[in-house]
C-alpha atoms as an extended CHARMM CRD file, in Angstrom:
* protein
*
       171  EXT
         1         1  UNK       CA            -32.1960000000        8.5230000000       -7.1670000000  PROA      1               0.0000000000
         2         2  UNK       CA            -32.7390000000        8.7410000000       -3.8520000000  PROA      2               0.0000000000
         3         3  UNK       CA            -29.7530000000       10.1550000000       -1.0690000000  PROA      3               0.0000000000
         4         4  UNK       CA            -28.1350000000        6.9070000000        0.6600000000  PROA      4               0.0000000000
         5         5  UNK       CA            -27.8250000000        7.6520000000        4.5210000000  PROA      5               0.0000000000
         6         6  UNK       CA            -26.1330000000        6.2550000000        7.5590000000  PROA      6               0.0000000000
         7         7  UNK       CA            -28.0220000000        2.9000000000        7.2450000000  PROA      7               0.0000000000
         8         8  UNK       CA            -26.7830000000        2.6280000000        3.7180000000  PROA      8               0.0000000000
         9         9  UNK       CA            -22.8690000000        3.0770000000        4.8170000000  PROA      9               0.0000000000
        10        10  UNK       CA            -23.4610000000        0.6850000000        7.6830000000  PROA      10              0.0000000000
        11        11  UNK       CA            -24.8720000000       -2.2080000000        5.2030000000  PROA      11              0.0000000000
        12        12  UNK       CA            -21.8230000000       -1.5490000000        3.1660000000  PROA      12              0.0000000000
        13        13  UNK       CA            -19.7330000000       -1.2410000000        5.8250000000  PROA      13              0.0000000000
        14        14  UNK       CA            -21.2950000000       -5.0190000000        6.8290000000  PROA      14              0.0000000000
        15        15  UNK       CA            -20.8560000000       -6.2070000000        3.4420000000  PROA      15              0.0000000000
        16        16  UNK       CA            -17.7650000000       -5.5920000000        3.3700000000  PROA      16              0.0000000000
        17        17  UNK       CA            -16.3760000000       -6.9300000000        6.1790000000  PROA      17              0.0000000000
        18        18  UNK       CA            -14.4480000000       -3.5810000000        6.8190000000  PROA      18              0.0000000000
        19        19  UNK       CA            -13.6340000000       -2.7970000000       10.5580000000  PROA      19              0.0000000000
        20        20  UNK       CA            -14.9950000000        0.3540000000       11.3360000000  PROA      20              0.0000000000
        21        21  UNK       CA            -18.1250000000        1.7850000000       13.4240000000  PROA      21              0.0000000000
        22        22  UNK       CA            -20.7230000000        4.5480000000       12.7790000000  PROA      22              0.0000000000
        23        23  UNK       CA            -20.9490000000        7.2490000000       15.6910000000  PROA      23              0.0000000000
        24        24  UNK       CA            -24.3170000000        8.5730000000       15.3720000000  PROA      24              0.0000000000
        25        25  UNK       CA            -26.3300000000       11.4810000000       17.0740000000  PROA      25              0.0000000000
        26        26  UNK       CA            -23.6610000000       14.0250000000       17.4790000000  PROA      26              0.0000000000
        27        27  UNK       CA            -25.4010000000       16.6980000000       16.4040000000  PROA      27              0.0000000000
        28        28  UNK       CA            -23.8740000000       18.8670000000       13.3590000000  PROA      28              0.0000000000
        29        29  UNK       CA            -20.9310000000       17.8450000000       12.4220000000  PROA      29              0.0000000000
        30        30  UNK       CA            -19.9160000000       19.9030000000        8.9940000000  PROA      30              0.0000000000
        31        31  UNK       CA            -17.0590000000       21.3790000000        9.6340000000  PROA      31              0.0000000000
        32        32  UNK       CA            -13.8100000000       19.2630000000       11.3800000000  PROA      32              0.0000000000
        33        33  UNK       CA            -14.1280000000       22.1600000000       14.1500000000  PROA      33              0.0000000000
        34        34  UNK       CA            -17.4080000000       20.7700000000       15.2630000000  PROA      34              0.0000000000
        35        35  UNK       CA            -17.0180000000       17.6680000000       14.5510000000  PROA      35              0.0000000000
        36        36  UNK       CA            -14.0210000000       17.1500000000       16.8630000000  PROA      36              0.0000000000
        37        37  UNK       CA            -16.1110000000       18.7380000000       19.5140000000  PROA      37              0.0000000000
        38        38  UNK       CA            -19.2250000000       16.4150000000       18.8910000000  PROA      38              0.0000000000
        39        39  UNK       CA            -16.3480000000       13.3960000000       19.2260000000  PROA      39              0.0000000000
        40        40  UNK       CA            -14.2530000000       15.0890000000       22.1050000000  PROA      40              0.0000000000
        41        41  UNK       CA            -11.0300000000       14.4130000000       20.0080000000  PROA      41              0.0000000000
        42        42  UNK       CA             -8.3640000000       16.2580000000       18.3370000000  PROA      42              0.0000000000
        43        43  UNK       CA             -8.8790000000       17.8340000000       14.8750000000  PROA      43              0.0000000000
        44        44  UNK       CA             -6.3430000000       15.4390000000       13.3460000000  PROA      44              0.0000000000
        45        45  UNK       CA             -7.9750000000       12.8520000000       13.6080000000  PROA      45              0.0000000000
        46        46  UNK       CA            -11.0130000000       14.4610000000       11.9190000000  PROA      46              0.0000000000
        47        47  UNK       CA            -10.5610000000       12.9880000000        8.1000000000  PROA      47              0.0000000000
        48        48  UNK       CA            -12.8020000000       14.9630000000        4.9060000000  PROA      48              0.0000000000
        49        49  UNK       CA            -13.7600000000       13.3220000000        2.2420000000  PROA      49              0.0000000000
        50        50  UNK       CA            -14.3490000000       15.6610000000       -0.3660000000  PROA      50              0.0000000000
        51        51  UNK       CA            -15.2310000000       15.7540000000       -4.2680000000  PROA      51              0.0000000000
        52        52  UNK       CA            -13.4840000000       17.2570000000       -6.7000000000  PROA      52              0.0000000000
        53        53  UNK       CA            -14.0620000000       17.4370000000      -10.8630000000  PROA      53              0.0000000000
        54        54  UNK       CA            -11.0090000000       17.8630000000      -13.1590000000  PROA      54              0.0000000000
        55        55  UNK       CA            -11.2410000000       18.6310000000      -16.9250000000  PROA      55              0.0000000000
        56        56  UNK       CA             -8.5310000000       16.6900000000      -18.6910000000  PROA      56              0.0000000000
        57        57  UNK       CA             -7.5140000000       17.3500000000      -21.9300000000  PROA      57              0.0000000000
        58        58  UNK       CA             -9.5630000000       14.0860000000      -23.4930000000  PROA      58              0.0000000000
        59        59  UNK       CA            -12.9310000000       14.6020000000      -21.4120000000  PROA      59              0.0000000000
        60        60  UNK       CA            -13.2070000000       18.6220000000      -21.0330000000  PROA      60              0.0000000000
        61        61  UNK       CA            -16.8190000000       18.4250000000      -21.3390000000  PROA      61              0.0000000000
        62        62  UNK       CA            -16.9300000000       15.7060000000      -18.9970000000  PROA      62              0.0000000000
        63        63  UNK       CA            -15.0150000000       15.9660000000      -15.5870000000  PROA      63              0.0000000000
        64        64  UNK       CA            -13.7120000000       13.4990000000      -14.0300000000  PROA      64              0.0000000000
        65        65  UNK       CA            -14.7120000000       13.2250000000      -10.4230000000  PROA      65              0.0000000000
        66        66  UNK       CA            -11.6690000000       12.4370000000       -7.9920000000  PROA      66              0.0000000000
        67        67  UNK       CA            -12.1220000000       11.6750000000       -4.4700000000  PROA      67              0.0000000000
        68        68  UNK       CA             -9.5150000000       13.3930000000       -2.0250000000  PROA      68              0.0000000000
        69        69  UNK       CA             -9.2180000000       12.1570000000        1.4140000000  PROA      69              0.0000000000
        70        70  UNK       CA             -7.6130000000       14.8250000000        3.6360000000  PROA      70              0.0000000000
        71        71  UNK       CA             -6.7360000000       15.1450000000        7.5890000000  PROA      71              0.0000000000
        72        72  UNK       CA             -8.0560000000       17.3520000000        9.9100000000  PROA      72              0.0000000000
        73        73  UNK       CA             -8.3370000000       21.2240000000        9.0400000000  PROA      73              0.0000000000
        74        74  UNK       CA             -5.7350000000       20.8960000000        6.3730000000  PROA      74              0.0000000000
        75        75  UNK       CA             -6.3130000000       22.7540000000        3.1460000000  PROA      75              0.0000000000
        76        76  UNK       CA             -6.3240000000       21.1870000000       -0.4110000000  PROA      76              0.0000000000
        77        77  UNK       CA             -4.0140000000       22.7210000000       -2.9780000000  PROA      77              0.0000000000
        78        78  UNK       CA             -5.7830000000       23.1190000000       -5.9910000000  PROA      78              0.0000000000
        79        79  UNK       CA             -2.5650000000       23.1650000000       -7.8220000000  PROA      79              0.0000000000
        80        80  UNK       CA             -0.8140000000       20.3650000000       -6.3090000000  PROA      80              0.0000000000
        81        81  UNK       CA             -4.0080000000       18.3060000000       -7.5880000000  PROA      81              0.0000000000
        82        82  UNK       CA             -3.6880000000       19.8310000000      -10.8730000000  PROA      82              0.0000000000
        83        83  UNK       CA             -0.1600000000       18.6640000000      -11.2140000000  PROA      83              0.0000000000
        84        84  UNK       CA             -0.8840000000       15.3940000000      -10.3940000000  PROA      84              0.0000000000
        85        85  UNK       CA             -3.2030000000       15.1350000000      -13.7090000000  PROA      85              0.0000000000
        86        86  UNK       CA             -1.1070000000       17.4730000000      -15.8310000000  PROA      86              0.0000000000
        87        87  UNK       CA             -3.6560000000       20.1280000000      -16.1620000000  PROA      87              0.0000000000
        88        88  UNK       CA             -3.8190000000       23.3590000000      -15.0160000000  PROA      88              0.0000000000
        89        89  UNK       CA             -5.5010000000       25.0610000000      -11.9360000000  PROA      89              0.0000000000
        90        90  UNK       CA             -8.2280000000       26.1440000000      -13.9770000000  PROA      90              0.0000000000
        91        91  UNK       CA             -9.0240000000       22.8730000000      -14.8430000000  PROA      91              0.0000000000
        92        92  UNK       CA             -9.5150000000       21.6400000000      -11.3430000000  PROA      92              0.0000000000
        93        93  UNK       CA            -12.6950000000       22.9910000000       -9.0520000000  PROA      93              0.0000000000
        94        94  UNK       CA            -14.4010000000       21.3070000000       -5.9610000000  PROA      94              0.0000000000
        95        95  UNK       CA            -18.0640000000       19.5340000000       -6.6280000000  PROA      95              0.0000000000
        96        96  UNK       CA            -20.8990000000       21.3090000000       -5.8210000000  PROA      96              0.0000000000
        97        97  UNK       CA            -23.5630000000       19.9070000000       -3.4300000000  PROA      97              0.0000000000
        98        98  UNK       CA            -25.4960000000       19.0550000000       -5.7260000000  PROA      98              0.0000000000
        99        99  UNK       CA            -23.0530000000       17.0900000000       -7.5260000000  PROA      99              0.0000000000
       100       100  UNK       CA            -21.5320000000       15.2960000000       -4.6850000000  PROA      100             0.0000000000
       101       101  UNK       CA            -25.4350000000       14.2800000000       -3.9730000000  PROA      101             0.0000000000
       102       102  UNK       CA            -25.3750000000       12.8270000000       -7.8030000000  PROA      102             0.0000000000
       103       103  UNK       CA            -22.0560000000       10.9960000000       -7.9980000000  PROA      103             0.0000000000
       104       104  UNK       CA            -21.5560000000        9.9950000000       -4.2730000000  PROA      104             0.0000000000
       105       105  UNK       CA            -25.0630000000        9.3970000000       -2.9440000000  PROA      105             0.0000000000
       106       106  UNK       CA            -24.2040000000       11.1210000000        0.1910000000  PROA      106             0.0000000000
       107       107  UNK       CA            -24.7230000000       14.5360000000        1.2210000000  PROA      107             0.0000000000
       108       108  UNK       CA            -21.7250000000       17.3050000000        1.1780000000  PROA      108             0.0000000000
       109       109  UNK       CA            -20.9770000000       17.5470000000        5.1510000000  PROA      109             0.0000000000
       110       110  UNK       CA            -21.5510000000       13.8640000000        5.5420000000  PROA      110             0.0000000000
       111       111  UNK       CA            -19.7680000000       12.3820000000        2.8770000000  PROA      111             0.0000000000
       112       112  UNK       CA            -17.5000000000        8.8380000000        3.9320000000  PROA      112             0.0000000000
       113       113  UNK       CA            -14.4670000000        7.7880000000        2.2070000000  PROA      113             0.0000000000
       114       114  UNK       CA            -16.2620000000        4.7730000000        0.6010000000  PROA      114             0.0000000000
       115       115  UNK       CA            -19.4710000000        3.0680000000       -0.2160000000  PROA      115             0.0000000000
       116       116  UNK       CA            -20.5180000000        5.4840000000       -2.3960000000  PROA      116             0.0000000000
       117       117  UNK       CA            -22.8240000000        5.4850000000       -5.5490000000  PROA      117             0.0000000000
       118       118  UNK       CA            -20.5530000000        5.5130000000       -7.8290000000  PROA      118             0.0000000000
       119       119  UNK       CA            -16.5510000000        4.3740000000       -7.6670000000  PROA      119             0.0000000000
       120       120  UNK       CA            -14.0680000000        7.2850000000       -8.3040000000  PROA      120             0.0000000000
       121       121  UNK       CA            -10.8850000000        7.1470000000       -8.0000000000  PROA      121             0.0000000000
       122       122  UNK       CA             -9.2480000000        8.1650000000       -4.7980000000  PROA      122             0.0000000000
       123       123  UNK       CA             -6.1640000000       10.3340000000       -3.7330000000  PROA      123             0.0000000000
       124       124  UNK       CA             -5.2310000000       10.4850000000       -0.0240000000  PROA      124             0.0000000000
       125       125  UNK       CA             -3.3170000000       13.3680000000        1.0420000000  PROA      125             0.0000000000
       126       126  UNK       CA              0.6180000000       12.0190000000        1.6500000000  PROA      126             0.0000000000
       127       127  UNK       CA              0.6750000000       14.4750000000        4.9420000000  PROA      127             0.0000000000
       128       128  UNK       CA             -1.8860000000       12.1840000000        6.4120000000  PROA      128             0.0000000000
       129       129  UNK       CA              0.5470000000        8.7640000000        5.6650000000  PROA      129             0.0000000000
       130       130  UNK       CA              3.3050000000       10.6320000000        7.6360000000  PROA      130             0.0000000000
       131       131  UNK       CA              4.6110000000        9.0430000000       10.5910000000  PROA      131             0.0000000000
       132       132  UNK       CA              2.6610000000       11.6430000000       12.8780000000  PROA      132             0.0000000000
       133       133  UNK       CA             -0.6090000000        9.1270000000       12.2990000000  PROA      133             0.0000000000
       134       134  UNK       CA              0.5420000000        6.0500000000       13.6040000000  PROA      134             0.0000000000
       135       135  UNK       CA             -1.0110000000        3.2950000000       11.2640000000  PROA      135             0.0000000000
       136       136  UNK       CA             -3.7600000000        1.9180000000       14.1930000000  PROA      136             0.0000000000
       137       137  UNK       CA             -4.6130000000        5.1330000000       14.6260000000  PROA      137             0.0000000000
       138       138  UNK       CA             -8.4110000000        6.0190000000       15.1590000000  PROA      138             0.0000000000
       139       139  UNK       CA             -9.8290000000        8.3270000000       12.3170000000  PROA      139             0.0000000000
       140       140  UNK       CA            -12.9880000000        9.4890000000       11.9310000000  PROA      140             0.0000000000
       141       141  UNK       CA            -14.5850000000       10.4040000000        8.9250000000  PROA      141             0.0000000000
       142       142  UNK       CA            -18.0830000000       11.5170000000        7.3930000000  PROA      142             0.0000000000
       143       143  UNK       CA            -20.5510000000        8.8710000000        8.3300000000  PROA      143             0.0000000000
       144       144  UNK       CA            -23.4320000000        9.6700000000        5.9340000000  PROA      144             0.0000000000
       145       145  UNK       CA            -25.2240000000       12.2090000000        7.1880000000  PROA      145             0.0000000000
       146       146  UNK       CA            -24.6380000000       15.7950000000        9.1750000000  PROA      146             0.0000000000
       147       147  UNK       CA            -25.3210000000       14.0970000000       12.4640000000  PROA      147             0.0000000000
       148       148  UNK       CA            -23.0390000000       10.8480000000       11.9450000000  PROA      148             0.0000000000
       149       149  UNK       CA            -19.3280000000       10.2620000000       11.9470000000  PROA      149             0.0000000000
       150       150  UNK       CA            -17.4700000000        7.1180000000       10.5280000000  PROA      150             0.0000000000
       151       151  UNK       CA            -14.8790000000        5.7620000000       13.1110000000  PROA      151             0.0000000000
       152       152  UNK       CA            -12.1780000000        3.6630000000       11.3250000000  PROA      152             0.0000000000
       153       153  UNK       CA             -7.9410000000        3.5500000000       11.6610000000  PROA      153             0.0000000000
       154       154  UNK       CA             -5.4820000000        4.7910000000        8.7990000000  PROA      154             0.0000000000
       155       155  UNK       CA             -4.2880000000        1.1820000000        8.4840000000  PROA      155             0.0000000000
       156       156  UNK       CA             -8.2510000000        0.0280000000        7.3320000000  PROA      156             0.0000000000
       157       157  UNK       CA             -8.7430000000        3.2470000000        5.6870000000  PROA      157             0.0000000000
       158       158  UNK       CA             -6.0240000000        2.9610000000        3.4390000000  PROA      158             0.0000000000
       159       159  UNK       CA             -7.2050000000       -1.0130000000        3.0520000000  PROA      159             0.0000000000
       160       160  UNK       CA            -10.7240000000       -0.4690000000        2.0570000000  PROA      160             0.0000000000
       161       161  UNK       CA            -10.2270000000        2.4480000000       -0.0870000000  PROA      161             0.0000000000
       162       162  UNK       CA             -6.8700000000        2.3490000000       -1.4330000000  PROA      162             0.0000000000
       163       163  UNK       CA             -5.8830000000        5.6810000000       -2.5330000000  PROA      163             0.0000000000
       164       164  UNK       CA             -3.2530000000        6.7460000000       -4.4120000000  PROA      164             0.0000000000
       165       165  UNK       CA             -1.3280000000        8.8920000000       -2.1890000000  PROA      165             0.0000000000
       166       166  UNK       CA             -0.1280000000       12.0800000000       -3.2210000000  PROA      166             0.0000000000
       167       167  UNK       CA              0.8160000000       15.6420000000       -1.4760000000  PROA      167             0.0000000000
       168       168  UNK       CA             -1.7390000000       17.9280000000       -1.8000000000  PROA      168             0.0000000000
       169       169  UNK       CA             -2.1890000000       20.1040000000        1.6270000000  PROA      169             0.0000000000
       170       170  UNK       CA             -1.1040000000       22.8110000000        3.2810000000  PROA      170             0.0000000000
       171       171  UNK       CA             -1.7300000000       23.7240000000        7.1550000000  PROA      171             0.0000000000
């Protein structure tokens, strides 16, 4: 299979009718510290999308990939997420590259909050749905590659991909 890029996300994006814009040639934008740089913006506005696999009980030998959308430099409790599926924190671990390349299409670093590969199911973190991130809000978000950022608000965010919010960060 080959790696979907920027081009890929901006088809779906098309398709879709979804009301957001792809910011490319920033440079590297990996980490939310650069990538609020690249944008000249704050670092809460900087979303990550990132993959993680959880054993449950009735698929241990198969985890179950769970996207988690999460603002800015916050920090994703690995045992607030295992909570939420009833399992414990040994259960839960983040993707590797390679397997965010295999289930999302996307490479780590680059990764949007939709229009991947495959459909996984989708947590946002509640901290972002607070009322310090007004709904119109702009967000940006992976846009497919190192060197491309997603610009989109909370409000079509939270339309497009619907997560199921839950509180999972800490500062």
């Amino acid at each position: 299979m080959s790696t979907l890029t920027p081009d890929d996300l901006g088809a779906y994006i098309a398709a879709q009718g979804i009301d957001a814009q792809l910011v490319p040639g920033l440079g590297d934008t990996r980490t939310v510290p650069l990538a609020a740089e690249a944008l000249g913006v704050a670092s809460d506005q900087i979303i990550k999308s990132l993959l993680f696999l959880v054993r449950l009980p009735e698929r241990a030998d198969d985890p179950q990939p769970v996207l988690v959308i999460v603002g800015g430099e916050r920090l994703v409790d690995y045992r607030a997420l295992a909570a939420h599926f009833g399992v414990s924190r040994k259960r839960v671990r983040m993707a590797s590259a390679d397997a965010v390349l295999a289930i999302l299409g996307y490479p780590a670093g680059g990764v949007p909050p939709f229009g991947h590969r495959t459909t996984v199911p989708a947590i946002v973190d509640a901290a972002l749905l607070e009322g310090h991130v007004p709904a119109g809000r702009t967000l940006y978000g992976g846009g497919g590659d190192e060197g491309t950022m997603l610009r989109i608000t909370l409000a079509e965010l939270l339309r497009v991909v619907q997560p199921e919010p839950v509180r999972l960060s800490s500062a």
